[in-house]
SERO-4910 file (N, C-alpha, C, O; in steps of 0.05 Angstrom, whole numbers):
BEGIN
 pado doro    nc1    nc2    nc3   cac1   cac2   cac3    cc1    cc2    cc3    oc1    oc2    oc3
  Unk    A   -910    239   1174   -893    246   1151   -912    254   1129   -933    242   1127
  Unk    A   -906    273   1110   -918    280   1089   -911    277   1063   -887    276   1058
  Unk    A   -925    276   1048   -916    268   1020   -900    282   1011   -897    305   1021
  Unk    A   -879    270    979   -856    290    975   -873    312    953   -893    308    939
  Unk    A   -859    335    955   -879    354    936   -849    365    926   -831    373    941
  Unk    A   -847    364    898   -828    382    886   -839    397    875   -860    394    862
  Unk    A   -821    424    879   -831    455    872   -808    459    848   -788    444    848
  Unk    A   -809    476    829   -785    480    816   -799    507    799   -821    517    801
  Unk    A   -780    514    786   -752    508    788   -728    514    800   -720    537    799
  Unk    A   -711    493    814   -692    501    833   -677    517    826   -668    519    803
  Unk    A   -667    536    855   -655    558    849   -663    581    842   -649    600    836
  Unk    A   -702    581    843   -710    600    839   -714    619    859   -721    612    881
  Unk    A   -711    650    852   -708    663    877   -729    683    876   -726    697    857
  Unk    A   -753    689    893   -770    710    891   -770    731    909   -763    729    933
  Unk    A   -782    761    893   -775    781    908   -784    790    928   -774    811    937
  Unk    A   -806    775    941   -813    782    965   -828    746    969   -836    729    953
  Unk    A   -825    749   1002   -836    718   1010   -855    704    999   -873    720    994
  Unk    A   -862    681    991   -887    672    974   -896    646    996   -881    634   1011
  Unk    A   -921    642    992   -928    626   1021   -928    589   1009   -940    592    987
  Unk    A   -923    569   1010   -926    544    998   -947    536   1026   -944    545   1049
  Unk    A   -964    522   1020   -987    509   1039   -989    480   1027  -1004    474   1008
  Unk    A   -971    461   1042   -967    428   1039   -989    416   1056   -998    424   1078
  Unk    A   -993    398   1044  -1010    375   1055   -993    366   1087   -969    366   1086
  Unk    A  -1003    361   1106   -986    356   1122  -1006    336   1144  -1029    341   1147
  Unk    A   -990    307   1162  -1003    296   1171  -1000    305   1199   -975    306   1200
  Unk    A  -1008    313   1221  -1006    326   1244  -1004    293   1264  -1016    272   1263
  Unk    A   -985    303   1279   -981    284   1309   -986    290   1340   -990    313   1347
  Unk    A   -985    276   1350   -993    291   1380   -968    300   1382   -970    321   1393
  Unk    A   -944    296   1377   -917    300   1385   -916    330   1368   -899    347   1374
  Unk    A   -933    336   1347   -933    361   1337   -958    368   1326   -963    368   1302
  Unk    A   -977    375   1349  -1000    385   1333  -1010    413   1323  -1032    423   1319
  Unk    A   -983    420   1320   -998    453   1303   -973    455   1277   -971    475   1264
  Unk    A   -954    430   1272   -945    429   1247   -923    452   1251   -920    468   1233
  Unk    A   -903    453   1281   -885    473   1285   -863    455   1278   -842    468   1283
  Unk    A   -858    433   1269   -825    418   1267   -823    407   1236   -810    389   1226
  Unk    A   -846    430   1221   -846    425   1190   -810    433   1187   -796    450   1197
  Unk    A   -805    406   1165   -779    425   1151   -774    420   1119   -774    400   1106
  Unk    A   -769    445   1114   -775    437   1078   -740    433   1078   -724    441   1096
  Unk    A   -734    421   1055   -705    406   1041   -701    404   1014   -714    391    999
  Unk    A   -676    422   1006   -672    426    983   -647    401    981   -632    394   1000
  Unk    A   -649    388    949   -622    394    950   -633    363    914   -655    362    903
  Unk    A   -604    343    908   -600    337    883   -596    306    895   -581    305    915
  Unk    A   -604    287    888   -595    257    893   -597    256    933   -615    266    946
  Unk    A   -573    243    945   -567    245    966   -560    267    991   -557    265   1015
  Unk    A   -562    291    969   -548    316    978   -577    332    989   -595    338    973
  Unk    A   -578    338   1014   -602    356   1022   -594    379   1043   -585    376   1065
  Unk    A   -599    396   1033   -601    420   1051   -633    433   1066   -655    424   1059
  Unk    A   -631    451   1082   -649    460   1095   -652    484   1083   -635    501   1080
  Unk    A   -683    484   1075   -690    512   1068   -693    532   1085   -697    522   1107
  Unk    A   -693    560   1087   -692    572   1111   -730    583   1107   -745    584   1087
  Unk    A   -733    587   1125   -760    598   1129   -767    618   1136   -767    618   1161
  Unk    A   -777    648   1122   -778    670   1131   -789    670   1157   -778    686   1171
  Unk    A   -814    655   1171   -824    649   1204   -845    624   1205   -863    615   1191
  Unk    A   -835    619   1229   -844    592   1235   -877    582   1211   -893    598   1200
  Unk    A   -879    552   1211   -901    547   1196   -924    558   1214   -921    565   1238
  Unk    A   -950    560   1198   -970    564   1203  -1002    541   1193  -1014    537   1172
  Unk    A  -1003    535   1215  -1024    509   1208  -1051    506   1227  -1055    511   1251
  Unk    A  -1062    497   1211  -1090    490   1217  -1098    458   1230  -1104    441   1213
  Unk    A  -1098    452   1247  -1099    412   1237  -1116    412   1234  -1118    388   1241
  Unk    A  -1152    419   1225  -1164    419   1227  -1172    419   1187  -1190    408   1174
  Unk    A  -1149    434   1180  -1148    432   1148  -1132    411   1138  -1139    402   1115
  Unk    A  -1117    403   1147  -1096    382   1149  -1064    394   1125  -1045    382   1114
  Unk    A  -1073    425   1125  -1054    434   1113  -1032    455   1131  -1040    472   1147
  Unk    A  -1004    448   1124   -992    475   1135   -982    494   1114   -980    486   1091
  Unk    A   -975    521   1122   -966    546   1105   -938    545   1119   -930    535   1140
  Unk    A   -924    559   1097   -892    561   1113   -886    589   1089   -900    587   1069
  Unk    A   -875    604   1089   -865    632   1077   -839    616   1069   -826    600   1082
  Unk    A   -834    625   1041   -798    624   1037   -797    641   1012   -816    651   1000
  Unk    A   -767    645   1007   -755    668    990   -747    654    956   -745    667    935
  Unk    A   -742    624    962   -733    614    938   -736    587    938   -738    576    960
  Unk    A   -736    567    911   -745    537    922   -714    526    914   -708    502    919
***
């Protein structure tokens, strides 16, 4: 599991994909950081962000990249 990282401001929408690269802890059950999922949302309420294509990770940096359109 990875730490929480808030991006803001929500609802923001950009004009072409922008890349976020999170700290991320890698498992044998996922070692290239493919079952990342980022989550929007207010209190109890969470939605799934969509991801322009799958993450992109290094374990070796202990960081993954993921593309999205808005936070």
């Amino acid at each position: 599991m990875s730490p929480l990282v808030v991006c803001g401001p929500q609802g923001l929408k950009f004009n072409c994909p922008v890349e976020l690269r999170l700290p991320h802890k890698f498992t044998a059950g996922d070692p290239m950081g493919k079952n990342v999922v980022l989550k929007s949302g207010h209190g109890s309420q969470w939605t799934n962000i969509e991801l322009v294509q799958p993450p992109r990770s290094d374990p070796s940096s202990k960081f993954v990249s993921v593309l999205i359109k808005h936070f």
